[in-house]
C-alpha positions in Angstrom: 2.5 -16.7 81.9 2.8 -13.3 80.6 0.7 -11.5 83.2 1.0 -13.4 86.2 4.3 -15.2 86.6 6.1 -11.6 87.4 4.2 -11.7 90.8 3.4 -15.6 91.1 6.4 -17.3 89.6 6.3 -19.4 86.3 5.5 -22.9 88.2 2.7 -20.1 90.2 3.8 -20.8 93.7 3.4 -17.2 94.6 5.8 -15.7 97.5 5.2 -16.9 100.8 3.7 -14.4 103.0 3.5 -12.1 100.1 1.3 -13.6 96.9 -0.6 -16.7 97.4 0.1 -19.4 95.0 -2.5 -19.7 92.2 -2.5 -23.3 93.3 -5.2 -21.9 96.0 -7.3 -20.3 93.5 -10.4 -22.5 94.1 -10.2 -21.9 97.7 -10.3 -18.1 97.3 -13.4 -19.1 94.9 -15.8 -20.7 97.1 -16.6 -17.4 98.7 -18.2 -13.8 97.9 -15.1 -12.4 99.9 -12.3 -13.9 98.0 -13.9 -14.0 94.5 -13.9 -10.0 95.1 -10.6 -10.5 95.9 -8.9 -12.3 93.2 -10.7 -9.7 91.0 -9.6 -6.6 92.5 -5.5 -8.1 92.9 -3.9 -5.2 91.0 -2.6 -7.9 88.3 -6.1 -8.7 87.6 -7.8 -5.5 87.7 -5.0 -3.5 85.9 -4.8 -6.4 83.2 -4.5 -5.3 79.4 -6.9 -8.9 79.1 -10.2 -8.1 78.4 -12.9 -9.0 80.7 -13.8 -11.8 78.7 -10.0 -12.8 78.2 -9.9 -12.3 82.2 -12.5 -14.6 83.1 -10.6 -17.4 80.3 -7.5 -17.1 82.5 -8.9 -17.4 85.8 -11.2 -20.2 85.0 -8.3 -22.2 83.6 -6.1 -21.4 86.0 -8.2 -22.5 88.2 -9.1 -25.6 86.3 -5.1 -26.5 86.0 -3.4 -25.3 89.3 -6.7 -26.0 91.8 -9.0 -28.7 90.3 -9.2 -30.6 93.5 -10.8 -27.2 95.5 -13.2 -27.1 92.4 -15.9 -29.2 93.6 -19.4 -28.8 91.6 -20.6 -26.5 94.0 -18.1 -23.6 92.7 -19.0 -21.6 90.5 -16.1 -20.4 87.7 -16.0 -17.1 87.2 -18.4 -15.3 84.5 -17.5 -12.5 82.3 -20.6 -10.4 84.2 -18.7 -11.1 87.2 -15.4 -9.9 86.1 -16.6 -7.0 84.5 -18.8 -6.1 87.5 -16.1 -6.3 90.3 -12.4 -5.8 88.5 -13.4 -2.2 87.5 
């Protein structure tokens, strides 16, 4: 709540038009493209979390928000991954 609701609104509907709602994280997921994406969003890159914290949030966001678009063929993110791309 702390680090993302000031850009995607405490229920994380986002702004249309402007931030996507974290509701379509596991879409942005299912690709190269938009996992380097979500990774390099200036709320994500710039985040006080660690990378290790990072990958936590994003993989339960994901979990909570998007479960339906996380079919067993997406991957969550790893902490490798996050460290690799948000820096």
């Amino acid at each position: 709540m702390l680090y993302c609701m000031g850009c995607h609104g405490a229920q994380a509907e986002g702004v249309p038009g402007k931030i996507p709602p974290l509701t379509q994280l596991g879409l942005y997921m299912r690709t190269a493209t938009g996992r380097d994406y979500v990774l390099r969003v200036p709320g994500a890159a710039n985040s006080v979390l660690s990378d290790v914290q990072l990958t936590a949030v994003l993989n339960w966001l994901a979990r909570e928000y998007d479960s339906k678009e996380l079919a067993a063929d997406v991957p969550l993110f790893t902490v490798a991954e996050v460290a690799a791309r948000r820096h």
